[in-house]
TORKOL-4160 file (C-alpha; in steps of 0.2 Angstrom, whole numbers, padded with zeros to 4 digits, m for minus):
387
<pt num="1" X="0680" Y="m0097" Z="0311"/>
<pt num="2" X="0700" Y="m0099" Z="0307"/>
<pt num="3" X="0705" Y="m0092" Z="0292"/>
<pt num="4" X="0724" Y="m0098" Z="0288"/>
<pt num="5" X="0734" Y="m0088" Z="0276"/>
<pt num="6" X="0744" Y="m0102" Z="0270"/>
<pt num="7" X="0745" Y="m0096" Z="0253"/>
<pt num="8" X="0756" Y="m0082" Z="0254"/>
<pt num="9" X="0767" Y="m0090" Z="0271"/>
<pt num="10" X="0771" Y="m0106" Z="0260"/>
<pt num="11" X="0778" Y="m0092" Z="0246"/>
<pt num="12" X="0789" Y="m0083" Z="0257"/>
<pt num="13" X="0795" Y="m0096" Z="0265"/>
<pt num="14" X="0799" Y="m0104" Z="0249"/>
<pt num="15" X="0810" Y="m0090" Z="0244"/>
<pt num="16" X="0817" Y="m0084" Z="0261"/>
<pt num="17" X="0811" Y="m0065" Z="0256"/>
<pt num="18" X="0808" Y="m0051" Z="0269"/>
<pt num="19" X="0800" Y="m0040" Z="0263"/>
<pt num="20" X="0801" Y="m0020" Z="0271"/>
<pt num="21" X="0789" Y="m0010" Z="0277"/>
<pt num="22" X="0795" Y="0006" Z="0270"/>
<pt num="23" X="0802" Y="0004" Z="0254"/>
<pt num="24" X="0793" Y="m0005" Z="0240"/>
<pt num="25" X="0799" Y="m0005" Z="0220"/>
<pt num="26" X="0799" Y="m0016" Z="0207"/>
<pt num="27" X="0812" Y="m0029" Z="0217"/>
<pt num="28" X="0797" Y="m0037" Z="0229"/>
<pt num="29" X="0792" Y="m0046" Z="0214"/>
<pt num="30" X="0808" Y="m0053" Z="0206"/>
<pt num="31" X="0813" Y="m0057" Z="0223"/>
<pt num="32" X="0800" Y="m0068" Z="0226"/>
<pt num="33" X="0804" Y="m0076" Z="0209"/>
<pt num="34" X="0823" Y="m0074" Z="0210"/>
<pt num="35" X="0825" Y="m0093" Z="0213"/>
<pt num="36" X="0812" Y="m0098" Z="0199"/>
<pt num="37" X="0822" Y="m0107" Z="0181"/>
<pt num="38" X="0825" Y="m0092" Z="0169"/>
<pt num="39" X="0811" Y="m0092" Z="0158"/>
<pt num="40" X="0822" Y="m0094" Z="0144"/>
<pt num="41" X="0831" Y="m0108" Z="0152"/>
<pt num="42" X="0812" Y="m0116" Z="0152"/>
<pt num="43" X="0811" Y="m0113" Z="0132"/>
<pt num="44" X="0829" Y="m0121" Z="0131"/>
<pt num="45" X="0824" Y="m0138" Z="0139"/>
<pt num="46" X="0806" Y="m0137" Z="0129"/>
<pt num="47" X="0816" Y="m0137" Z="0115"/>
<pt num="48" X="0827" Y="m0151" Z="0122"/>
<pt num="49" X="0814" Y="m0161" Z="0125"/>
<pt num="50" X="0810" Y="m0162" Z="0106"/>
<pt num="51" X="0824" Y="m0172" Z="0100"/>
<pt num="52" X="0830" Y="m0180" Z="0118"/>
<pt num="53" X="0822" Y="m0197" Z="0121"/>
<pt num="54" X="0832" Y="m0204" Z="0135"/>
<pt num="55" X="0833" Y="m0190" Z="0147"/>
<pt num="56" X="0813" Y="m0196" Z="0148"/>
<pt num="57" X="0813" Y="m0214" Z="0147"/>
<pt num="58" X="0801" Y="m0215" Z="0160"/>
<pt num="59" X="0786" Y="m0203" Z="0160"/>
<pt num="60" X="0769" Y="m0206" Z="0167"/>
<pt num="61" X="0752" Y="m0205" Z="0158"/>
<pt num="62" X="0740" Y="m0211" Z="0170"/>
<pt num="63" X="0730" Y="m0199" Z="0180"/>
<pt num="64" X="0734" Y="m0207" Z="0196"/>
<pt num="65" X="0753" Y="m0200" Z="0191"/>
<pt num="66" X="0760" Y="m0219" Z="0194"/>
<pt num="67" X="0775" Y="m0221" Z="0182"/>
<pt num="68" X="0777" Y="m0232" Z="0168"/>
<pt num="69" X="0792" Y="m0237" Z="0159"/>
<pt num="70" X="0788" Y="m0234" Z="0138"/>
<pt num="71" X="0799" Y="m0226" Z="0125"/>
<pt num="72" X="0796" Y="m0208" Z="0123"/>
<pt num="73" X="0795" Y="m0211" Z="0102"/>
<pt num="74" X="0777" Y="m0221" Z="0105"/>
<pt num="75" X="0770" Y="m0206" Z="0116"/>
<pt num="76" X="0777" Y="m0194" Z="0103"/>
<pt num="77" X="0765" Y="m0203" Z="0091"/>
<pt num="78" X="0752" Y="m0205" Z="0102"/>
<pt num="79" X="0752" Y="m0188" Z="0105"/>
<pt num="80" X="0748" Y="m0185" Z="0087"/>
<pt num="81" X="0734" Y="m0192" Z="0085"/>
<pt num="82" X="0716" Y="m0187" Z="0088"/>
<pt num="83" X="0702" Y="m0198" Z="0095"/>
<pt num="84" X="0685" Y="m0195" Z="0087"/>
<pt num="85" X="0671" Y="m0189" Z="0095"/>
<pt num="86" X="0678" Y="m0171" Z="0096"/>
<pt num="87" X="0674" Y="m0160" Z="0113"/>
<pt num="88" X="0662" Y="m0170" Z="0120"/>
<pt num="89" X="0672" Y="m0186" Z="0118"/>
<pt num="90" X="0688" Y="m0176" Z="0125"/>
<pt num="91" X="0676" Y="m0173" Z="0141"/>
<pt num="92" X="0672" Y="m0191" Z="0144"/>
<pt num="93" X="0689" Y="m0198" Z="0142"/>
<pt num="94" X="0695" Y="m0185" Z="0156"/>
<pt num="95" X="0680" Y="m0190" Z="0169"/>
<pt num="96" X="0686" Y="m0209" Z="0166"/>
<pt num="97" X="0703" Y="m0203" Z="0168"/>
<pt num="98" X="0712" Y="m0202" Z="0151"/>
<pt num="99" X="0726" Y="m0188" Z="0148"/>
<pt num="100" X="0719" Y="m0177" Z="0131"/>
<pt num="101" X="0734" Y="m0182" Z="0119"/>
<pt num="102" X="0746" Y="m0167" Z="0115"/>
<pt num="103" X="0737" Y="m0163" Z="0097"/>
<pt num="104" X="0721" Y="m0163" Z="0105"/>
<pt num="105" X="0728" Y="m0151" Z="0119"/>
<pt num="106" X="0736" Y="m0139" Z="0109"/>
<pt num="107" X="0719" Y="m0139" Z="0097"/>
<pt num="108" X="0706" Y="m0137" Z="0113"/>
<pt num="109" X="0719" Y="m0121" Z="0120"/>
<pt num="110" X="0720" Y="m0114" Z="0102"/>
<pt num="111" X="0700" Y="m0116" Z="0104"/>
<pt num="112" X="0701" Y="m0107" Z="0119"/>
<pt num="113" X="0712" Y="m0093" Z="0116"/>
<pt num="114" X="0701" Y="m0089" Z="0101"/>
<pt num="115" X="0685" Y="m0088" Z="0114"/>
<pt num="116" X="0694" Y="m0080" Z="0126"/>
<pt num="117" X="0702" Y="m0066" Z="0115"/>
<pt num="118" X="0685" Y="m0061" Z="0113"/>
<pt num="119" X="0681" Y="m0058" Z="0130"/>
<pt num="120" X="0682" Y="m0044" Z="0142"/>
<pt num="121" X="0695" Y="m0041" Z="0156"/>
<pt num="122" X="0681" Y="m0039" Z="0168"/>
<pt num="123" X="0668" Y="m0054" Z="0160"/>
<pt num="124" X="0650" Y="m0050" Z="0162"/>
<pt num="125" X="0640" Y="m0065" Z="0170"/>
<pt num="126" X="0622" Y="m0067" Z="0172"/>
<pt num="127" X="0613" Y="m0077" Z="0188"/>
<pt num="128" X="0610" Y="m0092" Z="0191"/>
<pt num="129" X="0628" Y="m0093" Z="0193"/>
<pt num="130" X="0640" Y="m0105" Z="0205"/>
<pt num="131" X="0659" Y="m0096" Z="0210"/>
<pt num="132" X="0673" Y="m0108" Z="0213"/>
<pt num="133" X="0688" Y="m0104" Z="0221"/>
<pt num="134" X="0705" Y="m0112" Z="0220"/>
<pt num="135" X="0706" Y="m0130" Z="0214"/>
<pt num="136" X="0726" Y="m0131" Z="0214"/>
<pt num="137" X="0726" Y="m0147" Z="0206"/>
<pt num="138" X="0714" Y="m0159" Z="0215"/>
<pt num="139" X="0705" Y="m0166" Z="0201"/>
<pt num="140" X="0695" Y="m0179" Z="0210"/>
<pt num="141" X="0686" Y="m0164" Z="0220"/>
<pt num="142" X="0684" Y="m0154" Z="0206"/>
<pt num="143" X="0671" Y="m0169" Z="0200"/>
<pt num="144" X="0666" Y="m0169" Z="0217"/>
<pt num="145" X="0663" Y="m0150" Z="0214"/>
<pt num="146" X="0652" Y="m0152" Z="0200"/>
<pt num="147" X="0642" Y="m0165" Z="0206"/>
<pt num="148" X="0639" Y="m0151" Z="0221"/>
<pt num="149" X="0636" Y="m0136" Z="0210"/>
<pt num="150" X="0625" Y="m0145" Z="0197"/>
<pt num="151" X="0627" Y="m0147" Z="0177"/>
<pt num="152" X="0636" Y="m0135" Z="0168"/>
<pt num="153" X="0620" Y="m0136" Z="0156"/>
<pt num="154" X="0609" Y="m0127" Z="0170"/>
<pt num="155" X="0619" Y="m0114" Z="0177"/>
<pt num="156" X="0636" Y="m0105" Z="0176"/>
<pt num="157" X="0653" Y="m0108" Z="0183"/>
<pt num="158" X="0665" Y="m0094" Z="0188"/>
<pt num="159" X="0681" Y="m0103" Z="0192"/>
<pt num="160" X="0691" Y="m0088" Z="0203"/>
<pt num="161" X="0708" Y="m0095" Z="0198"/>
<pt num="162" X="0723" Y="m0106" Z="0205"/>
<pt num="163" X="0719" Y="m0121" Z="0195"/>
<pt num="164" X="0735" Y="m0130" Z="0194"/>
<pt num="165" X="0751" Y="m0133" Z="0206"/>
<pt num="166" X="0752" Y="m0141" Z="0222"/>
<pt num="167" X="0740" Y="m0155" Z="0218"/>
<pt num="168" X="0745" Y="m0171" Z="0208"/>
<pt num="169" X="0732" Y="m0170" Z="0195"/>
<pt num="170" X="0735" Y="m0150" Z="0188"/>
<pt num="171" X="0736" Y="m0158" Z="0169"/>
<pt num="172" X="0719" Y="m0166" Z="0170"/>
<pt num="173" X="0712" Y="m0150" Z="0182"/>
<pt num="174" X="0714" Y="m0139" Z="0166"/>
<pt num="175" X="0713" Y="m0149" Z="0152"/>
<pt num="176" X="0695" Y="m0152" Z="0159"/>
<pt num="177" X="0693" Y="m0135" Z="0161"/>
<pt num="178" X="0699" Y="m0128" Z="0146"/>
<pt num="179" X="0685" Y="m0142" Z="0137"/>
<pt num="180" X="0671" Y="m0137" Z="0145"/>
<pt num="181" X="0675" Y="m0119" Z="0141"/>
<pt num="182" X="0677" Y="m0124" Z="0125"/>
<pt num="183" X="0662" Y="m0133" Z="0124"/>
<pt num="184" X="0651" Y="m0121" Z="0135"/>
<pt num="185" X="0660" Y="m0105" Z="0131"/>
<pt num="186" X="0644" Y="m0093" Z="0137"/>
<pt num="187" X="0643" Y="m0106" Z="0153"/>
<pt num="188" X="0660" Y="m0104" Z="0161"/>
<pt num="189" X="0672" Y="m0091" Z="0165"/>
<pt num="190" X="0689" Y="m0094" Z="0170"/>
<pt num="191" X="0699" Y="m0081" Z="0181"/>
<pt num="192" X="0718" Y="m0079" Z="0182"/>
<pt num="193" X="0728" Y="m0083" Z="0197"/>
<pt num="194" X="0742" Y="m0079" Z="0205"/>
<pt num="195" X="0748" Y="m0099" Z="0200"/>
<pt num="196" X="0743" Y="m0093" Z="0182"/>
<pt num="197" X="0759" Y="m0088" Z="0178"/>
<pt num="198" X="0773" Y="m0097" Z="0171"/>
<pt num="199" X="0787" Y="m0091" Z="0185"/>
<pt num="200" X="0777" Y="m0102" Z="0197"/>
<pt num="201" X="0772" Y="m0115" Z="0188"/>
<pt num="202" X="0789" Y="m0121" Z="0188"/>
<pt num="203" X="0792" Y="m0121" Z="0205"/>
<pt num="204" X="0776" Y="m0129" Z="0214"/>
<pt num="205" X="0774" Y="m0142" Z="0201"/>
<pt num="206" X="0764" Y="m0140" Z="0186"/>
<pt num="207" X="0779" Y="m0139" Z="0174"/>
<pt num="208" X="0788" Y="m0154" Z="0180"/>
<pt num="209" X="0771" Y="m0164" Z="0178"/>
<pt num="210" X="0768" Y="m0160" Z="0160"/>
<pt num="211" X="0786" Y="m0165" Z="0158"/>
<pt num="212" X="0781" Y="m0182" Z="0168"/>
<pt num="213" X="0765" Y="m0186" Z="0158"/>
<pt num="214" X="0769" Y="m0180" Z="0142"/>
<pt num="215" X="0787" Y="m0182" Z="0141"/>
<pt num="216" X="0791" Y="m0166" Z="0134"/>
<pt num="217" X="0787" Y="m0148" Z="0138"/>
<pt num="218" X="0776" Y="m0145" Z="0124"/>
<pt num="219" X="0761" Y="m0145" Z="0134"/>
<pt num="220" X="0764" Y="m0134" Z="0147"/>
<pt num="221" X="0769" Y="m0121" Z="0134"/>
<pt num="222" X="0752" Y="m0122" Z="0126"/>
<pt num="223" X="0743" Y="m0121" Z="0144"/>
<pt num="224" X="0755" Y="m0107" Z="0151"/>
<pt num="225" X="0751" Y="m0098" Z="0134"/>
<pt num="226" X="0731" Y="m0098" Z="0137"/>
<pt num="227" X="0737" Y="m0090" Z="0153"/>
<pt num="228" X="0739" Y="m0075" Z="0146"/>
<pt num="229" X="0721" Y="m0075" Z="0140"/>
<pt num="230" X="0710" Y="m0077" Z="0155"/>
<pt num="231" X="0697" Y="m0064" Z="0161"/>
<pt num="232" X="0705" Y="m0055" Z="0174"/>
<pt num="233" X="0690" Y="m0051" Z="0185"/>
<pt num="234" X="0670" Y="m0055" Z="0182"/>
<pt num="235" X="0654" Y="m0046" Z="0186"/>
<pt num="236" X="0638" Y="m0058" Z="0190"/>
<pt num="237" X="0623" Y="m0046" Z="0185"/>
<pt num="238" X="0632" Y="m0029" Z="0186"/>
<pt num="239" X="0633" Y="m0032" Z="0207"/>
<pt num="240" X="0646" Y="m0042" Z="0211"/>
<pt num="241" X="0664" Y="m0043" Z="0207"/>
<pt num="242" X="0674" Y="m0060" Z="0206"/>
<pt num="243" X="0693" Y="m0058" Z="0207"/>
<pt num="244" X="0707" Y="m0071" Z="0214"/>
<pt num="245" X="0716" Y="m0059" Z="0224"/>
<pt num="246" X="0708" Y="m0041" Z="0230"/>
<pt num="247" X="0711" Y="m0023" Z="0226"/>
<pt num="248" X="0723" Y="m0013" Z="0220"/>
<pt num="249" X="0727" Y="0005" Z="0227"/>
<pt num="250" X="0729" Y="0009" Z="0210"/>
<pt num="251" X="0711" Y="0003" Z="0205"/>
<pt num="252" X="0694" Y="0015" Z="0210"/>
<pt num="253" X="0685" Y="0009" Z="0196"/>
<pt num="254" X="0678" Y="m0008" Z="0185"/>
<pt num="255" X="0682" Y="0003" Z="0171"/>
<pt num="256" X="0702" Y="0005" Z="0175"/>
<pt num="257" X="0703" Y="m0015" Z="0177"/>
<pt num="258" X="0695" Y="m0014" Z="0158"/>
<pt num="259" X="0709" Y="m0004" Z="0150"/>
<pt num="260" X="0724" Y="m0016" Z="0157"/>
<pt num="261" X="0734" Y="m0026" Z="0145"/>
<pt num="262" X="0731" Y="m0043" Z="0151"/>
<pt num="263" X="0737" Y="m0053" Z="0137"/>
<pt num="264" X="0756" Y="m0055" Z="0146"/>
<pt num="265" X="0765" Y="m0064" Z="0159"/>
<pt num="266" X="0759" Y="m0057" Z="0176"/>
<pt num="267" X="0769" Y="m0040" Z="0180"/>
<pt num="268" X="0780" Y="m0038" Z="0196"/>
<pt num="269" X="0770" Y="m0025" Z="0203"/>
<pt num="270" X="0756" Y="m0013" Z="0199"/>
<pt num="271" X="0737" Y="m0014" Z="0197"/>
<pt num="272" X="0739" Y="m0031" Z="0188"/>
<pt num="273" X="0750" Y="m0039" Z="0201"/>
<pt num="274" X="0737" Y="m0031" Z="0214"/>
<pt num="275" X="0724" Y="m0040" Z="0207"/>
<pt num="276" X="0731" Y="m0058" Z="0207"/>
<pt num="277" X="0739" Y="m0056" Z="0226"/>
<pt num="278" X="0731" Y="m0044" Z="0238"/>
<pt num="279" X="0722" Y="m0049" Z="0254"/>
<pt num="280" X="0710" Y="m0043" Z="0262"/>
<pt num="281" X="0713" Y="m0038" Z="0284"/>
<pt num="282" X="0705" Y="m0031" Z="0298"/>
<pt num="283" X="0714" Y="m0013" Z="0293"/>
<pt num="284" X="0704" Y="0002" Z="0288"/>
<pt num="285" X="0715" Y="0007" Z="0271"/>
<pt num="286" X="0731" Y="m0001" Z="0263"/>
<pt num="287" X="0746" Y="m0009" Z="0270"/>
<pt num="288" X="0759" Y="m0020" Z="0265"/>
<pt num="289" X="0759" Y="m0037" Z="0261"/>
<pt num="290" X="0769" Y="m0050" Z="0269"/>
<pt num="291" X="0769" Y="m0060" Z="0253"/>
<pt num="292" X="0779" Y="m0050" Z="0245"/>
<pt num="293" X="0767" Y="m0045" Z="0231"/>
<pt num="294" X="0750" Y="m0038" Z="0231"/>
<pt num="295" X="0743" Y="m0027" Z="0248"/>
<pt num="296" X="0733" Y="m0028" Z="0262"/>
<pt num="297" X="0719" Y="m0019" Z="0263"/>
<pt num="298" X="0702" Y="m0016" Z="0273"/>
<pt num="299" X="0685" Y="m0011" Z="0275"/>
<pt num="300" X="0685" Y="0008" Z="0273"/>
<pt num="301" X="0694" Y="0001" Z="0255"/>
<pt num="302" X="0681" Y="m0011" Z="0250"/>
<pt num="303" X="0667" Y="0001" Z="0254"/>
<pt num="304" X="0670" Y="0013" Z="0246"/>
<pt num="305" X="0673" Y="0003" Z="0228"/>
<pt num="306" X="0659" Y="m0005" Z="0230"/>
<pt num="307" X="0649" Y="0011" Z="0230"/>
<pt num="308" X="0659" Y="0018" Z="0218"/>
<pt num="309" X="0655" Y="0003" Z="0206"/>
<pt num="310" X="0637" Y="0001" Z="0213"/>
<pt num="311" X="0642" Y="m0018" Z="0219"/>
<pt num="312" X="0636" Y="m0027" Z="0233"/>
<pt num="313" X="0648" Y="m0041" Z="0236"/>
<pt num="314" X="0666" Y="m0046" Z="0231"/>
<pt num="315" X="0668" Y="m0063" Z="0231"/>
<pt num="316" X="0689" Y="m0069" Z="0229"/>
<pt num="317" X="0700" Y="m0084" Z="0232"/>
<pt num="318" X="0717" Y="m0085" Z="0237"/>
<pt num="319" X="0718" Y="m0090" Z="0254"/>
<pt num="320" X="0713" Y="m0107" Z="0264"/>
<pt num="321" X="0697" Y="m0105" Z="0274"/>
<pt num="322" X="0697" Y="m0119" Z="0288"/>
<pt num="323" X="0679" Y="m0120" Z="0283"/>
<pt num="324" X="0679" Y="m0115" Z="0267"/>
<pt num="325" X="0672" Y="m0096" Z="0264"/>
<pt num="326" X="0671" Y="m0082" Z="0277"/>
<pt num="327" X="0664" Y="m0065" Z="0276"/>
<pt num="328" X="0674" Y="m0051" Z="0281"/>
<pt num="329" X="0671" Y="m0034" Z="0288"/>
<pt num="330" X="0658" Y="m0025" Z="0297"/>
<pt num="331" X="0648" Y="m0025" Z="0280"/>
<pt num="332" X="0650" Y="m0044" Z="0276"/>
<pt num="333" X="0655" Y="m0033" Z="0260"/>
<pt num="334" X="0668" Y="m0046" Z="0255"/>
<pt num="335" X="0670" Y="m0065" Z="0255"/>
<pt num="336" X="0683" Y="m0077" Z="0253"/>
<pt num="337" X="0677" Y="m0095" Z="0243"/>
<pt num="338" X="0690" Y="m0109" Z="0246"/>
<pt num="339" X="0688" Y="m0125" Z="0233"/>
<pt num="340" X="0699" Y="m0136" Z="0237"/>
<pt num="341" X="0695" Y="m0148" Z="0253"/>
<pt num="342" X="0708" Y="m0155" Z="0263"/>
<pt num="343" X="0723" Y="m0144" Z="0254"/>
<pt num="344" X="0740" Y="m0152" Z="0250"/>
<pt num="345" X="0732" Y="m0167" Z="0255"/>
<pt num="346" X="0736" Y="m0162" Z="0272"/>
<pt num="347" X="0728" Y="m0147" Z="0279"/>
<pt num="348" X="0709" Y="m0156" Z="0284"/>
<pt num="349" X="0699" Y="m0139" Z="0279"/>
<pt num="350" X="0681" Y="m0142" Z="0269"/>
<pt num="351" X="0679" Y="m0134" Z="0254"/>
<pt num="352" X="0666" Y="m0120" Z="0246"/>
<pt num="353" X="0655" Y="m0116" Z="0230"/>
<pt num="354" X="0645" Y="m0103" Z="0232"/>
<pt num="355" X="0627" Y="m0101" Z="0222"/>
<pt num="356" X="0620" Y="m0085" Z="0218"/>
<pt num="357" X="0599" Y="m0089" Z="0210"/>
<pt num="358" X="0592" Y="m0079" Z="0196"/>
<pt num="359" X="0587" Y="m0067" Z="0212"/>
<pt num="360" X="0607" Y="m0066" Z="0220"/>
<pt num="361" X="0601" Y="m0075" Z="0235"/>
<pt num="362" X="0616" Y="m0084" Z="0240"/>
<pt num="363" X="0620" Y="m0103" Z="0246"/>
<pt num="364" X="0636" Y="m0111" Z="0253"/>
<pt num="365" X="0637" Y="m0127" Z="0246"/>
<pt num="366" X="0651" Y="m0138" Z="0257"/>
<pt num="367" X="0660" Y="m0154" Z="0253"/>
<pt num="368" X="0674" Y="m0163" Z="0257"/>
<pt num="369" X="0689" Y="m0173" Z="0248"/>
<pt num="370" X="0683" Y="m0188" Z="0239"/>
<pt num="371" X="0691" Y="m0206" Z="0245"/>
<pt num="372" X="0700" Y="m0206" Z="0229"/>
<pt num="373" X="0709" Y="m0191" Z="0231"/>
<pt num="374" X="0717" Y="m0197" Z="0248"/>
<pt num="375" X="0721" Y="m0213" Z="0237"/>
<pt num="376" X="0729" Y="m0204" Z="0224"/>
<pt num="377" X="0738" Y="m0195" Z="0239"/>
<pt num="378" X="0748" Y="m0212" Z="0246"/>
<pt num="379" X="0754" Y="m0213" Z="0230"/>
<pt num="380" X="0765" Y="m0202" Z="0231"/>
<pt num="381" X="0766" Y="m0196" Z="0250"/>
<pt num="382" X="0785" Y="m0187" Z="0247"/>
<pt num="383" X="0778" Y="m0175" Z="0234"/>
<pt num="384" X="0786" Y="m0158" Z="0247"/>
<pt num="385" X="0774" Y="m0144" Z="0245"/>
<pt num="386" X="0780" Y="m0136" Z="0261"/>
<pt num="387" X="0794" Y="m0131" Z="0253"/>
C-alpha cells in the first residue's frame, strides 16, 4: 500500500525551506509563509477591488472556470441580489452549477458563523456517521462523494478539512459546504485544515479564484473569515477522534484541545499549529517534521492518548493515500482517509469515505474522479500546482 506524502513535499518545495533538526522556534512557520502577500497587502487589494472595475474586466462565473468577458458593474449588481427559495434553492443551483451571488454568500457564512460559534472545539458526533477527508477543490467528486456516502438526511458528515486550493472549483467546494451546514447544522461537521488559513489560500489558488469569479475580494474574506470558526477536532460516540493533521506534543488530553482559542488565523507553531500539520510515522515518539510545521510522531504516542482519552481509533486527513486510507501502527490505532481521487488531476490515486453504523463497525467506501472532473481539467491544463 503506498502512502505518498505529497502534501507537505509540494509545501517545501514551494518555499525552498530547510528546516533543522536541532533548533525549532517560532521562525519554521513564518518561513514556510515568508513568500505568502502580506495579509495586509490582501486587505489593500480587497479594498481596491471595490472601486476598480477595469483591473477585472474579465472574470469568470461559471463553474467550469471558463472566462467570459462582462463588465464588472453588472456582477456587482448581480451580486446584490437574492434568488428566492432560501437554503434549499441555494443547494440546488450549486448541484446544477450556479455560483451563490455574493449577498447570498456572505448571508449563508454569517449563518454559519452563528452555528458554528456555538459549537465545541472538539464537536461531539453521534454514529451513523461518514468521515471525509481532503476535498481540495474537486467539486464534481465531492457530488461523487455524496452519492457514495448516502443523503445527508440519513446520516452524518464529518468533513476532516482541506476543502479549498489546488482544485479548480474551491468556490463551489465550500459554498456547497457551508449550505448544507447551514441547512443541516446537527448533520455536518466541518474541521479545519492546514489550507484553512488565509496565508495559504493565497498561494495555492483559492484567493486568486474568488477574484476570477466574483471580480473582487469580497468573497474570500467572508469564507477565510468562517475559517476561524471551524471545529478543530470531532468525537464520534466518545471513541474516536477526527483531526486533519495528528498530535501535538503539547496535547495528552481531549480536554487541552477544548481550552484553545480557535477563533484566529492559524498560529506559527504550538498545539494549534500541531493539530493542522503533524504526521503520523513508523517512529515510536516525536520527531521533526519535514514540512516545516507540525511533527512526526508514532505509535507509542498514539497509544497512549488514546488510552488516556479511552478512544479506539483516530481517524485524520492530510496526506495522499494511493489507495485512499491506510491504517497505521501495530494497533491499526490510527487511519488516514484520502477524499480526493486522482489529486491535482494528475496523481491517479482512488479516493475514501469511511462509514462508521450505529454499532462503529467500519466500511471503506471507494470511488474514483467523475468524467467531468477530468473535463473540467483540460480546461485549464496549465493551472501549475507543483510549484
Amino acid at each position: 500500500m503506498l502512502y505518498v506524502n505529497i502534501e507537505g513535499s509540494l509545501d517545501l518545495r514551494a518555499y525552498h525551506i530547510k528546516v533543522s533538526s536541532v533548533h525549532r522556534n517560532e521562525s519554521h512557520y513564518r518561513e514556510l509563509c515568508a513568500e505568502l502577500i502580506d495579509v495586509s497587502t490582501i486587505l489593500s487589494i480587497f479594498d481596491q477591488s471595490m472601486t476598480s472595475t477595469e483591473e477585472n474586466a474579465a472574470i469568470s462565473h461559471n463553474l467550469g472556470g471558463s472566462s467570459a468577458a462582462i463588465n464588472t458593474s453588472s456582477v456587482s449588481n448581480k451580486a446584490n441580489t437574492f434568488r428566492r427559495g432560501g437554503l434549499d434553492e441555494w443547494i440546488e443551483c450549486l448541484r446544477d452549477g450556479k455560483l451563490l451571488t455574493e449577498l447570498e454568500l456572505k448571508q449563508v457564512c454569517d449563518m454559519v458563523k452563528d452555528q458554528l460559534i456555538e459549537e465545541s472545539n472538539v464537536q461531539p458526533v453521534t454514529s451513523p456517521v461518514t468521515v471525509c477527508g481532503d476535498i481540495h477543490g474537486q467539486f464534481f467528486d465531492l457530488l461523487e462523494l455524496f452519492r457514495s456516502g448516502g443523503n445527508i438526511t440519513h446520516t452524518n458528515y464529518i468533513f476532516m478539512g482541506d476543502f479549498v486550493d489546488r482544485g479548480h472549483n474551491s468556490v463551489e467546494t465550500f459554498e456547497l459546504l457551508l449550505c448544507l451546514k447551514a441547512r443541516y447544522p446537527d448533520r455536518i461537521t466541518l474541521l479545519r485544515g492546514n489550507h484553512e488559513c488565509r496565508q495559504i489560500t493565497q498561494v495555492y489558488g483559492f484567493y486568486e479564484e474568488c477574484v476570477r469569479k466574483y471580480g473582487n475580494a469580497n468573497p474570500w474574506k467572508y469564507c477565510t473569515d468562517v475559517f476561524d470558526y471551524l471545529n478543530l477536532a470531532a468525537v464520534i460516540d466518545g471513541r474516536i477522534l477526527c483531526v486533519h493533521g495528528g498530535l501535538s506534543p503539547e496535547i495528552r488530553t481531549l480536554d487541552q484541545i477544548r481550552v484553545i482559542e480557535r477563533h484566529q488565523e492559524i498560529p506559527h507553531e504550538g498545539s494549534f499549529c500541531d493539530l493542522m500539520w503533524s504526521d503520523p510515522e513508523e517512529i515510536e515518539t516525536w520527531a521533526m517534521s519535514p514540512r516545516g510545521a507540525g511533527y512526526l510522531f508514532g505509535a507509542k504516542v498514539t497509544r497512549e492518548f488514546n488510552h488516556i482519552n479511552g478512544l479506539e481509533l483516530i481517524c485524520r486527513a492530510h496526506q495522499l493515500v494511493q489507495e485512499g486510507y491506510k491504517y497505521m501502527f501495530p494497533d491499526q490505532d490510527l487511519v488516514t482517509v484520502w477524499s480526493a481521487p486522482n489529486y491535482c488531476y494528475r496523481c491517479g490515486n482512488v479516493a475514501a469515505i469511511l462509514s462508521f453504523d450505529e454499532n462503529l463497525s467500519r466500511d471503506f467506501k471507494l470511488f474514483r474522479e467523475v468524467p467531468e472532473s477530468c473535463d473540467n481539467y483540460s480546461e485549464r491544463a496549465n493551472v501549475p500546482y507543483f510549484l
